[in-house]
LUMLUMLO-119902 format. One record per residue (C-alpha): x, y, z; residue in three letters. Coordinates in pm, whole numbers. Last residue first. Example, Ala and Ser with C-alpha at 12.3 -4.5 7.8 and 13.67 -1.06 7.14 Angstrom:
PT:X:Y:Z:rest
PT:1367:-106:714:ser
PT:1230:-450:780:ala
//
This chain:
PT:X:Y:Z:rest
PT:-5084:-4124:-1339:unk
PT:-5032:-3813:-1112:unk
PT:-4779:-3646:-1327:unk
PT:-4940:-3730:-1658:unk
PT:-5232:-3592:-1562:unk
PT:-5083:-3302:-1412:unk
PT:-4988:-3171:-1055:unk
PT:-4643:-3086:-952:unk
PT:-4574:-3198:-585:unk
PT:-4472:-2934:-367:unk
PT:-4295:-3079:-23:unk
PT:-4194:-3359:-193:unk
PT:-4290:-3602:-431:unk
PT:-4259:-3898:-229:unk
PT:-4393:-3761:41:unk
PT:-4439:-4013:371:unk
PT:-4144:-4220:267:unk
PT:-3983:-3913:147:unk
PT:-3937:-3776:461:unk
PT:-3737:-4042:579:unk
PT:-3479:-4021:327:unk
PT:-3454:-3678:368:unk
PT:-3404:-3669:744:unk
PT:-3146:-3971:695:unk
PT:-2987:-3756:437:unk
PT:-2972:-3391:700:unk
PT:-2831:-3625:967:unk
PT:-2521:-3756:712:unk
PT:-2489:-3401:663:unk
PT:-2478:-3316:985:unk
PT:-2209:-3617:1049:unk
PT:-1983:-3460:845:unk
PT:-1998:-3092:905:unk
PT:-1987:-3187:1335:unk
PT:-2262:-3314:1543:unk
PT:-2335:-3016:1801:unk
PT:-2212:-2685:1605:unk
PT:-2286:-2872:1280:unk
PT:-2689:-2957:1317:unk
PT:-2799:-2570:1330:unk
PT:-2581:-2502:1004:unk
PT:-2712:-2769:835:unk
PT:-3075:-2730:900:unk
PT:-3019:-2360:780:unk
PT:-2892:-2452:456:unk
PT:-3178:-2794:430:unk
PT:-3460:-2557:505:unk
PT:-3310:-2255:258:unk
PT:-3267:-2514:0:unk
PT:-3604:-2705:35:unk
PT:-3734:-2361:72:unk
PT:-3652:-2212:-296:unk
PT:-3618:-2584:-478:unk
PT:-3996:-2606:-382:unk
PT:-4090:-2259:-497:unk
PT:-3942:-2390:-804:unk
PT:-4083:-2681:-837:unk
PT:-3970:-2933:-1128:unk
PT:-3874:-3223:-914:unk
PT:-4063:-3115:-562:unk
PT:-3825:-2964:-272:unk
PT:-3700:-3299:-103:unk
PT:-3622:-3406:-463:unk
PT:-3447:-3115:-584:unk
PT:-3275:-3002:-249:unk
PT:-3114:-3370:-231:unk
PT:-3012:-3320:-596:unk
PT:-2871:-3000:-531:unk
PT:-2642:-3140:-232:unk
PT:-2516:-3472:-412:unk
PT:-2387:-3241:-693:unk
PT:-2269:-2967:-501:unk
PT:-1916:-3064:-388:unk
PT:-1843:-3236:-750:unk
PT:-1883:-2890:-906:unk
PT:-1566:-2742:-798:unk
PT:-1376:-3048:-827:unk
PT:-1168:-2902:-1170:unk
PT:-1087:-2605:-935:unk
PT:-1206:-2254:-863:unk
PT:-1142:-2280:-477:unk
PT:-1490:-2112:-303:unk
PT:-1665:-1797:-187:unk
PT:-1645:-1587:-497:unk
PT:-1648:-1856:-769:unk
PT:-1954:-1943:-616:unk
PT:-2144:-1645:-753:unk
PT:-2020:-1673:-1106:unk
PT:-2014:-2121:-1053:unk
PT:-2412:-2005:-1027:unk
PT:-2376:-1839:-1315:unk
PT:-2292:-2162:-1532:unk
PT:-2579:-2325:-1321:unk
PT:-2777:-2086:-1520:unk
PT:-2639:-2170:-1827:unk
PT:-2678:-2583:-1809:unk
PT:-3097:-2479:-1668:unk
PT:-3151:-2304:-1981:unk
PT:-2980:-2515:-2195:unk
PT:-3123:-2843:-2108:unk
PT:-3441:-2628:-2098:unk
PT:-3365:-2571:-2498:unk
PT:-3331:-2905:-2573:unk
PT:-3596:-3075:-2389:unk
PT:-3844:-2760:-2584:unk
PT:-3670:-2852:-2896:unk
PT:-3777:-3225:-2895:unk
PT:-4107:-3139:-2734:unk
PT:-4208:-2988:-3033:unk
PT:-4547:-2818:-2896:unk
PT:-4837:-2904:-3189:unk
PT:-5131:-2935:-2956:unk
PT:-5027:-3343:-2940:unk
PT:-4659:-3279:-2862:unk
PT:-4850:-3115:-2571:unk
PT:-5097:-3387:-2461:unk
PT:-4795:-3635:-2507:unk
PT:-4598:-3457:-2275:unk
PT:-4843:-3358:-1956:unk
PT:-4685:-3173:-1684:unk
PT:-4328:-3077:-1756:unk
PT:-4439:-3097:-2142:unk
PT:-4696:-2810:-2044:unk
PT:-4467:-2656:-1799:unk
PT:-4229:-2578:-2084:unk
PT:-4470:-2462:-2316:unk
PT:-4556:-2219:-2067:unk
PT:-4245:-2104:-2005:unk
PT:-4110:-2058:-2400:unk
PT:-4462:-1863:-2403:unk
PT:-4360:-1607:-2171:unk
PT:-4522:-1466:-1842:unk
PT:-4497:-1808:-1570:unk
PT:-4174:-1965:-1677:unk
PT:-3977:-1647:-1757:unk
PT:-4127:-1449:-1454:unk
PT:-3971:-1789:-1243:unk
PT:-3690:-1748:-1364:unk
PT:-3570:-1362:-1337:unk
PT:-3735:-1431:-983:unk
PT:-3487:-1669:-897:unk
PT:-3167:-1511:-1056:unk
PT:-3303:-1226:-831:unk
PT:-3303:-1466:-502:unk
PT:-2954:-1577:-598:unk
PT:-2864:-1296:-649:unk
PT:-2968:-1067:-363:unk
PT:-2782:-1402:-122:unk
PT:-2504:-1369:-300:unk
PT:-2476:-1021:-212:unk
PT:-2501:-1070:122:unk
PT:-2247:-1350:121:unk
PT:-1972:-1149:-74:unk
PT:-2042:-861:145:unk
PT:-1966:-1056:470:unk
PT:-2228:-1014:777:unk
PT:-2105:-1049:1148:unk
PT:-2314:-1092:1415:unk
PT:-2314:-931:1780:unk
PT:-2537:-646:1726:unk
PT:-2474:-638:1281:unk
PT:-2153:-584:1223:unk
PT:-2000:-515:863:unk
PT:-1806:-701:666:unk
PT:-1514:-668:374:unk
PT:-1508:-740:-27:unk
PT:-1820:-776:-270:unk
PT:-1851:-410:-349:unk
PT:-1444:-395:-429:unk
PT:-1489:-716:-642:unk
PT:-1362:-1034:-503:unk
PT:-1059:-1187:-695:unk
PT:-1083:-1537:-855:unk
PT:-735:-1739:-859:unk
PT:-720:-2028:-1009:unk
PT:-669:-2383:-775:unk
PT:-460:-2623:-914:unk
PT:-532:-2905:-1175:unk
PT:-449:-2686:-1472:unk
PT:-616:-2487:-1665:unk
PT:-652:-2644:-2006:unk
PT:-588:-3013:-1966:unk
PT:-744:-2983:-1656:unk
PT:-1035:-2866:-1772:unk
PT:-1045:-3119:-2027:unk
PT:-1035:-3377:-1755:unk
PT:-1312:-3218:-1510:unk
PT:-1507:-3221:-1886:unk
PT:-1474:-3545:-1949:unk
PT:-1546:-3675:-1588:unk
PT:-1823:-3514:-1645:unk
PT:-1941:-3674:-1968:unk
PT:-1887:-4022:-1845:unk
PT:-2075:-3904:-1548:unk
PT:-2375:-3763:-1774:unk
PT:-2372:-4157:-1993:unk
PT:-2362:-4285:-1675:unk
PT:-2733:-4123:-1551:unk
PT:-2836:-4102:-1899:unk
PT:-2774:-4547:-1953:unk
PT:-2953:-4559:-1597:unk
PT:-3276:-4343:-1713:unk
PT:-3307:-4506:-2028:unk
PT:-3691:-4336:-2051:unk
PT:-3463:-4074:-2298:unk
PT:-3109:-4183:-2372:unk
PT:-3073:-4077:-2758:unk
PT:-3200:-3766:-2691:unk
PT:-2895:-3700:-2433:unk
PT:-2614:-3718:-2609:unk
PT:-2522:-3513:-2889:unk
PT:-2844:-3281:-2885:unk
PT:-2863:-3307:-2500:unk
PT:-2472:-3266:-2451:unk
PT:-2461:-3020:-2703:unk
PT:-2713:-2751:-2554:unk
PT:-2575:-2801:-2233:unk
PT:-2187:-2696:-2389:unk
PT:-2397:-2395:-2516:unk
PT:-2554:-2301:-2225:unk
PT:-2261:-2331:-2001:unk
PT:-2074:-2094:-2198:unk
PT:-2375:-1837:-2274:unk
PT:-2456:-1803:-1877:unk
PT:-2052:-1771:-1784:unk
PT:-2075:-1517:-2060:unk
PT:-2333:-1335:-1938:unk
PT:-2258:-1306:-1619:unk
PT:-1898:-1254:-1648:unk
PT:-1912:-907:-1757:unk
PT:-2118:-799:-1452:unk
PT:-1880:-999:-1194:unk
PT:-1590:-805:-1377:unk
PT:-1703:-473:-1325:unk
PT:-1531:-392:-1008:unk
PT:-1210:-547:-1214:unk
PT:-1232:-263:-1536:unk
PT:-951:-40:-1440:unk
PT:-748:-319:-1456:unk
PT:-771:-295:-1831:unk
PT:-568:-515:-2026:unk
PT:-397:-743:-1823:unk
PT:-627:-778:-1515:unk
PT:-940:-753:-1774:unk
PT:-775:-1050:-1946:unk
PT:-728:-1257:-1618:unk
PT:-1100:-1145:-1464:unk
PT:-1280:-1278:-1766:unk
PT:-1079:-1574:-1764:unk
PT:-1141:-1664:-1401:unk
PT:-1535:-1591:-1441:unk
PT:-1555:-1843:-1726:unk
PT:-1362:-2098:-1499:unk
PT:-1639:-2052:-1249:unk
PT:-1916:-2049:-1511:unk
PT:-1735:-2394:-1652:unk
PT:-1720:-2525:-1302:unk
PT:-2124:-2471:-1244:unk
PT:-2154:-2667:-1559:unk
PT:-1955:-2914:-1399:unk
PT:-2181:-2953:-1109:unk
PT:-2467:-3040:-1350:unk
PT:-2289:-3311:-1537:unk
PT:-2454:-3585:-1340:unk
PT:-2779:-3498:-1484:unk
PT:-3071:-3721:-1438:unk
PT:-3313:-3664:-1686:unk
PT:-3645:-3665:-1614:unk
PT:-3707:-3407:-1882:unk
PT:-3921:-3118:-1767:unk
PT:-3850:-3153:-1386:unk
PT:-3506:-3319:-1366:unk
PT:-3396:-3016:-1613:unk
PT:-3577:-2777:-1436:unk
PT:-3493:-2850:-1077:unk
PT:-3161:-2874:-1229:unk
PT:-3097:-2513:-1315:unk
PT:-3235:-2435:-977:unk
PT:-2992:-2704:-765:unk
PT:-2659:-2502:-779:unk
PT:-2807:-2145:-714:unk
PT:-3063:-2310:-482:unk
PT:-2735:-2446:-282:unk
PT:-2525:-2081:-277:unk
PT:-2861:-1935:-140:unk
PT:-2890:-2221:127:unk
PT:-2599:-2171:196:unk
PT:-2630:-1789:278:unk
PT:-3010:-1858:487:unk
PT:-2810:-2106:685:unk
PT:-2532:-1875:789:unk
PT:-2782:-1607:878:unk
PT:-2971:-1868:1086:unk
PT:-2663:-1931:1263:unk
PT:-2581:-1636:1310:unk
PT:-2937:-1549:1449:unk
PT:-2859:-1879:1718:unk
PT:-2551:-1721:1775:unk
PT:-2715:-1372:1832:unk
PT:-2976:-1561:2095:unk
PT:-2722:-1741:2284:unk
PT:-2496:-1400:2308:unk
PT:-2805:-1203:2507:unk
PT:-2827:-1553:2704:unk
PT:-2468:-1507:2774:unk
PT:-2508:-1106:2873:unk
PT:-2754:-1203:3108:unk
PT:-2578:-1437:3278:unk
PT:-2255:-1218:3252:unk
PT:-2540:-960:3452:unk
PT:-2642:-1182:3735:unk
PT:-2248:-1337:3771:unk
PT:-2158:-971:3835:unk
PT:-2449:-836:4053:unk
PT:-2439:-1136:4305:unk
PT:-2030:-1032:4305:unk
PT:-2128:-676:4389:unk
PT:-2389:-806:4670:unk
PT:-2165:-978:4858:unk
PT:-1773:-1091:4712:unk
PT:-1539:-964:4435:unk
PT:-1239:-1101:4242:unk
PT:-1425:-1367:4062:unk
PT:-1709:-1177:3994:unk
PT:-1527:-825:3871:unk
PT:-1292:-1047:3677:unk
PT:-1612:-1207:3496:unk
PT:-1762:-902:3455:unk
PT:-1468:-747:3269:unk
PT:-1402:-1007:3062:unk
PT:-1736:-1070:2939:unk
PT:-1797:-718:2836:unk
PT:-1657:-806:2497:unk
PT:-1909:-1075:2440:unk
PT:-2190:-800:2410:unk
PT:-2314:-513:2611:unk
PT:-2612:-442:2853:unk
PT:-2485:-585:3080:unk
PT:-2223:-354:3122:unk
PT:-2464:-81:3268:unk
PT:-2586:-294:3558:unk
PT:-2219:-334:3641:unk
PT:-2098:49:3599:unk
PT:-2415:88:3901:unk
PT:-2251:-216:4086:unk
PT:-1946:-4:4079:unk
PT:-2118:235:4211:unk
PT:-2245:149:4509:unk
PT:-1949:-83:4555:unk
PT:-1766:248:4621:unk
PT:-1474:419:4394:unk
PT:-1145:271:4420:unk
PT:-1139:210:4032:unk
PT:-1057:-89:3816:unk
PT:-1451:-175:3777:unk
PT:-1473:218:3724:unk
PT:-1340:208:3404:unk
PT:-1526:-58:3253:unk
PT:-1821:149:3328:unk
PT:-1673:517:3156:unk
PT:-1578:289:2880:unk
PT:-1942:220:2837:unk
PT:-2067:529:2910:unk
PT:-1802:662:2657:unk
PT:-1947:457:2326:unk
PT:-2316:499:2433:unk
PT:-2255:847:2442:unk
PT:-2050:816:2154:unk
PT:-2346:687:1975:unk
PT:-2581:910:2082:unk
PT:-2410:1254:1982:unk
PT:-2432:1484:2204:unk
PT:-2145:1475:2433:unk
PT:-2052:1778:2699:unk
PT:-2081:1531:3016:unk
PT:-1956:1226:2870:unk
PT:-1664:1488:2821:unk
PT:-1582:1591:3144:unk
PT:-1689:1217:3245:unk
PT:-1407:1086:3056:unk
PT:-1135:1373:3145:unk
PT:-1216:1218:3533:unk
PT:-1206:915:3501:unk
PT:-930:830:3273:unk
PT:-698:771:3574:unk
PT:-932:435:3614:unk
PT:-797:307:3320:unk
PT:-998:-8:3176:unk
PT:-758:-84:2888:unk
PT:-1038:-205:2668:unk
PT:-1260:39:2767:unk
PT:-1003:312:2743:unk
PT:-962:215:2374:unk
PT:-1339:216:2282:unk
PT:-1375:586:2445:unk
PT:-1065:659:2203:unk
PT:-1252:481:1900:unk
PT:-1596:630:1936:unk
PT:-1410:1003:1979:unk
PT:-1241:947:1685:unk
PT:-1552:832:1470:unk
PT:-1758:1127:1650:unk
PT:-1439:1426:1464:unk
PT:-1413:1719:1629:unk
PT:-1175:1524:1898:unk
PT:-1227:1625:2260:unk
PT:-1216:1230:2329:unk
PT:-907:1256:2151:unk
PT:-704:1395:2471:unk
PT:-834:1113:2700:unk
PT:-740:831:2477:unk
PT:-395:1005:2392:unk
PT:-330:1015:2772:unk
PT:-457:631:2834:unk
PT:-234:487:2521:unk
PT:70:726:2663:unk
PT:39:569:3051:unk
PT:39:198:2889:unk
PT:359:284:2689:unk
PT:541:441:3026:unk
PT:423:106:3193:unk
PT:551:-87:2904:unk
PT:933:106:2931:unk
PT:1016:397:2742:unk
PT:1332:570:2663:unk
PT:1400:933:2526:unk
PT:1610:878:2228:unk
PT:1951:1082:2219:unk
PT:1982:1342:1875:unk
PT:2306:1486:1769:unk
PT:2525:1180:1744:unk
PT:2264:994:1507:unk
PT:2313:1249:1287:unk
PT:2033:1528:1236:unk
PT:1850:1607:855:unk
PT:1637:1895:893:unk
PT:1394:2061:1069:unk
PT:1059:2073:961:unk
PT:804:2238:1161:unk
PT:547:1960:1301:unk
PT:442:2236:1576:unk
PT:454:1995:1926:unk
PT:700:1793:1834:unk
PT:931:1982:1598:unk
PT:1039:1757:1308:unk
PT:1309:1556:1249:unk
PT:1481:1315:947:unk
PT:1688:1151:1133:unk
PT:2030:1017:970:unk
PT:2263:707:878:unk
PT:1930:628:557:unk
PT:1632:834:704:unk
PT:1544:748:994:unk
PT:1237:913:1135:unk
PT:1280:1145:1423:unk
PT:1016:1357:1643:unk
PT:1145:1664:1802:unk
PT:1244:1754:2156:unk
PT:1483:2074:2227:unk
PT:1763:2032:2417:unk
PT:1930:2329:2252:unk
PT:2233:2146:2094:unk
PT:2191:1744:2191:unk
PT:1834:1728:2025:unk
PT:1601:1514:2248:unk
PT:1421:1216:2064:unk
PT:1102:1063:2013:unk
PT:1012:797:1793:unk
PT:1016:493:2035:unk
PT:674:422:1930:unk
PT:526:486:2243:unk
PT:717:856:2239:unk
PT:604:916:1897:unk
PT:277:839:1999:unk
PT:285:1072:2263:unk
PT:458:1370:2037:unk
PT:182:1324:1792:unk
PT:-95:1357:2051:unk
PT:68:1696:2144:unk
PT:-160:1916:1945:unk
PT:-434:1780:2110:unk
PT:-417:2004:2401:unk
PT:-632:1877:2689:unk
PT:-374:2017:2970:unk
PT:-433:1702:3178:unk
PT:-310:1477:2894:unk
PT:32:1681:2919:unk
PT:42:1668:3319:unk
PT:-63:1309:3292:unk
PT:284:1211:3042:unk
PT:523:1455:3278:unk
PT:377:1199:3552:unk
PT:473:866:3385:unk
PT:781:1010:3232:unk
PT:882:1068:3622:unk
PT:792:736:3690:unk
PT:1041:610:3411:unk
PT:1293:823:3579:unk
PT:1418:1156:3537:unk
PT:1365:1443:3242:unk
PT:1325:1369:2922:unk
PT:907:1387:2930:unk
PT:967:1707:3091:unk
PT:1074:1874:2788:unk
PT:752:1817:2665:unk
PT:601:1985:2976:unk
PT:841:2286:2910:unk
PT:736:2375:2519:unk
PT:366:2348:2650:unk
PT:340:2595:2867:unk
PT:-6:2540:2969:unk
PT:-193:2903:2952:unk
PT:-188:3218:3074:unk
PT:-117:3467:2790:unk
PT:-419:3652:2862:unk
PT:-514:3882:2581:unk
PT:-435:4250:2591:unk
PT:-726:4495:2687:unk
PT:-930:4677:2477:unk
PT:-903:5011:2409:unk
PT:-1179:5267:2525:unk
PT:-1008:5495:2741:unk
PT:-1213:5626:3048:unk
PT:-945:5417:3307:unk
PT:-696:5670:3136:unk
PT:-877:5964:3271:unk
PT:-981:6208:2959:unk
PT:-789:6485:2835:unk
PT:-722:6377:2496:unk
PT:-1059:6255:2423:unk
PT:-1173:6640:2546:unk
PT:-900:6803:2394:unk
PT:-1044:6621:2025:unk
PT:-1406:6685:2126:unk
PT:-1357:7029:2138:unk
PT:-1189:7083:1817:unk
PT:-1424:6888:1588:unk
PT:-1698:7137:1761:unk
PT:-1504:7463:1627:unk
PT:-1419:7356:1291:unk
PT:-1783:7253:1227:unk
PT:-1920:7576:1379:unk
PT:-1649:7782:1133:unk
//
């Protein structure tokens, strides 16, 4: 009877209480940007008009209606004829197919009758690529963000201002901070703000690379006192900044020839080392892996495509076993008969070439084959102000792993250490019971198969063609004998000093004439070392 007694006094006293006592909450606040009309305002009047219906939109900060904008730029948008309302229209065969503007709701099929495009002009264009800049730099999303603060430092819009520094001032992540304080200086070059702080925007430009240029060098030349002074200081600072990147380009260009050139030269630094046999078939050993690499890739194109990323891997191998085995005849058929003849070898290998470039031919053709890149081995990536290709950088990784592969082979396994004894003493070693025979035999081999996947690795920077080979010949043999014949370490720097030599020599004397530069260098070092920069030692070496 208690309980009934207190549940009925607290129910008059709820229901007698003051309504400013009651406890429900209030309604929401429908204030906000009316969206609906502000798009309908980009129909409305003039060009200029546009213009200003296109700010009131950006100044709401609604990204909902980026897809309108861009629709607009790309002539896209259109006002429906029955209720006025704007949607976005694709043709689809006579018709549109349209969709609401600011929701995306599907609306049908309209005639071209029913539908009138809103026009644009470029200054309408240039007002959209500014308003969808500012609304995306409220994007979840950094990579967005980078790429509108990128596009309003490229346009340089001053009416960006203010929605850039709103959002400079909420950023925390460092790259887009970098990102919009750079767009946020270009910007105020174009600006009516102060010297003060334009000169400020200056100082923080020059920091940047070669794309900063442009907007220094309009602030100099249109500028005068202590502004100008700042300009031309900084786009001198920014072009010894770009001095040092091209010299690191450089260098990085060097580094990747000279990867490509101790792919092509290694096999024959053994060779030339071992047998003293010089091989004018080399380069066409490196066209047989190439050609190798082209047939791989043609049957996995027709039979499993799935397959292609693996290609390069498949190749190997083959392009190694190929080459091998066609160096393995040519010393057993040809060679042996030729040793301490070193003219008769060195025609006898051209003869052979030239065989080989024919019977390629024959086969293939005599036009360039086509040799895909791998997934992993396509694109680039910037590093400061250079730019670093996949197929290079991983070139580079295999050339120096072929290297080490090799040079673990010569110095931990018994093949390699009878090999460096004939390299170093031959008639001690045939005496100890090493047949030398074999031994020539089997390094002709070695270094035929791994020129074969060096043509692997060049296949994917260069025209797989009967001439493939002929455009490394002179090269390899220059890197052999300014390295050390039958050094490896030598054939390792002599190519990376000759790749990067090159590449420093071309900018100022041309492809042609560096090269010609790079012989006479060559020439004349080898009046004062004869044997290179590492000589092999042995009695037989030094008699």
């Amino acid at each position: 009877m208690l309980r009934l007694i207190l549940i009925a006094f607290l129910w008059l006293g709820v229901s007698l209480a003051p309504a400013s006592a009651q406890t429900n909450p209030a309604p929401a606040d429908p204030a906000g940007p009316d969206l609906e009309a502000l798009v309908g305002n980009l129909a409305k009047g003039s060009y200029s008009d546009r213009e200003k219906a296109i700010a009131a939109l950006a100044a709401t900060g609604e990204t909902a209606i980026a897809p309108a904008l861009r629709a607009l730029a790309e002539g896209d948008l259109y006002q429906r004829e029955a209720d006025g309302r704007i949607v976005i229209g694709k043709r689809e065969g006579r018709d549109y197919k349209i969709t609401d503007a600011i929701t995306g709701e599907d609306l049908g099929l309209a005639g071209r009758r029913e539908v009138e495009k809103i026009r644009v002009n470029n200054s309408v264009r240039r007002a959209v690529d500014a308003a969808i800049g500012s609304l995306t730099l409220r994007s979840p999303r950094p990579d967005v963000r980078i790429s509108a603060a990128n596009s309003i430092f490229y346009t340089q819009d001053p009416d960006s201002l203010e929605a850039l520094e709103a959002a400079l001032a909420a950023e925390e992540n460092a790259d887009v901070r970098t990102a919009m304080q750079r767009a946020r200086a270009a910007a105020i070059l174009k600006s009516d703000r102060p010297d003060a702080a334009k000169i400020e925007a200056v100082h923080d430009l020059a920091s940047g690379g070669r794309d900063v240029l442009g907007a220094l060098s309009a602030v100099a030349a249109a500028s005068d006192g202590e502004l100008k002074a700042a300009a031309e200081e900084a786009i001198s600072d920014v072009r010894q900044k770009l001095a040092l990147w091209e010299a690191g380009q450089n260098v990085w260009y060097g580094l990747s020839l000279g990867s490509v050139l101790l792919l092509a030269a290694i096999g024959l630094a053994i060779t030339f080392g071992v047998m003293g046999v010089i091989n004018m078939a080399h380069g066409e050993m490196v066209m047989l892996g190439a050609y190798t690499t082209f047939v791989v890739q043609e049957t996995i194109r027709n039979n499993a495509p799935w397959l292609f990323d693996w290609s390069l891997l498949i190749a190997l191998p083959l392009a190694f076993l190929v080459a091998g085995f066609v160096g393995f005849l040519i010393e057993r058929g040809v060679i042996r008969f030729l040793y301490g003849r070193p003219l008769e070898t060195l025609l006898a290998t051209w003869g052979i070439s030239l065989i080989l470039q024919q019977a390629v031919r024959t086969i293939f053709g005599p036009t360039n084959r086509q040799v895909g890149n791998p997934s992993w081995m396509s694109g680039a990536f910037d590093l400061g102000e250079m730019t670093i290709t996949y197929n290079r950088l991983w070139i580079i990784v295999f050339a120096f792993a072929v290297f080490a592969v090799l040079l673990l082979l010569t110095k931990a396994t018994s093949f390699g250490l009878r090999m460096r004894a004939v390299t170093q003493n031959r008639q001690m070693a045939a005496a100890v019971g090493i047949r030398t025979p074999w031994i020539d035999a089997l390094t002709f081999a070695l270094g035929s198969g791994i020129a074969g996947i060096a043509g692997v690795a060049l296949s994917q920077i260069d025209n797989v063609s009967p001439n493939l080979g002929q455009g490394y010949i002179i090269d390899s043999f220059m890197v052999v004998v300014f390295g050390g014949v039958g050094n490896l370490w030598g054939t390792l720097v002599g190519a990376m000093s000759l790749g990067v030599l090159n590449k420093f020599l071309e900018p100022y004397a041309g492809a042609v004439l560096g090269k010609i530069l790079v012989l006479v260098f060559i020439i004349l070092f080898i009046q004062k070392r004869p044997r290179g920069l590492f000589a092999l030692r042995g009695r037989a070496v030094e008699a």
